[in-house]
C-alpha positions in Angstrom: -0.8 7.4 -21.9 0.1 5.5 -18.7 -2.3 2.8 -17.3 -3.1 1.4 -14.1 -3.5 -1.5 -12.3 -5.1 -2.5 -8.6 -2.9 -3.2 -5.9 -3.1 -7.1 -6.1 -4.1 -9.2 -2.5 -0.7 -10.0 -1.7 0.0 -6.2 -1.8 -2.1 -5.3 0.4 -1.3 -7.7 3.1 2.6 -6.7 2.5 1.3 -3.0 3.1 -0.6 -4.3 6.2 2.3 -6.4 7.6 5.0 -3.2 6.9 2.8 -0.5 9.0 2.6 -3.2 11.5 6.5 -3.1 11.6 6.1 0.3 11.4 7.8 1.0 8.0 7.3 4.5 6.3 5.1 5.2 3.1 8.0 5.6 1.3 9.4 2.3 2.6 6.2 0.4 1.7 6.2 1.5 -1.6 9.5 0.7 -2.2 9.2 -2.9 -1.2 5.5 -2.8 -3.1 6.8 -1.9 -6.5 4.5 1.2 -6.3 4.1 5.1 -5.8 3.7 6.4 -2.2 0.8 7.8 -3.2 -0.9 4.5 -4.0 -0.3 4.2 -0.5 -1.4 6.9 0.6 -4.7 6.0 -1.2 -5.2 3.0 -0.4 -4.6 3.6 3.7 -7.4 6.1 3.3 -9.8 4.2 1.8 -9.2 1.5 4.1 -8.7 3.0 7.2 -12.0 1.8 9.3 -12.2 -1.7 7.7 -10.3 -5.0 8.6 -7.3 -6.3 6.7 
C-alpha cells in the first residue's frame, strides 16, 4: 500500500518561485521530488489564494 505525505512549506514556495520562472509541471515536479499530478493538485486548489 503506498502512503502519502503533504507537500511540505518549502515545496510550495519552490512551486511558486518555478511558475514564476515559468518552468513546466513536469519541470516543477522534477526539482520537487514529486508527481506532476501533485502539482497539478495543488495549483488548483490554490489558484485564487496568496502564496
Amino acid at each position: 500500500m503506498k502512503t502519502y505525505s503533504q507537500l511540505t512549506q518549502d515545496q510550495r514556495y519552490q512551486i511558486g518561485a518555478s511558475l514564476r520562472a515559468d518552468w513546466s509541471k513536469e519541470e516543477i515536479a522534477h526539482e520537487a521530488g514529486c508527481h506532476p499530478s501533485t502539482i497539478s493538485r495543488e495549483l488548483k486548489s490554490n489558484k485564487n489564494k496568496r502564496g
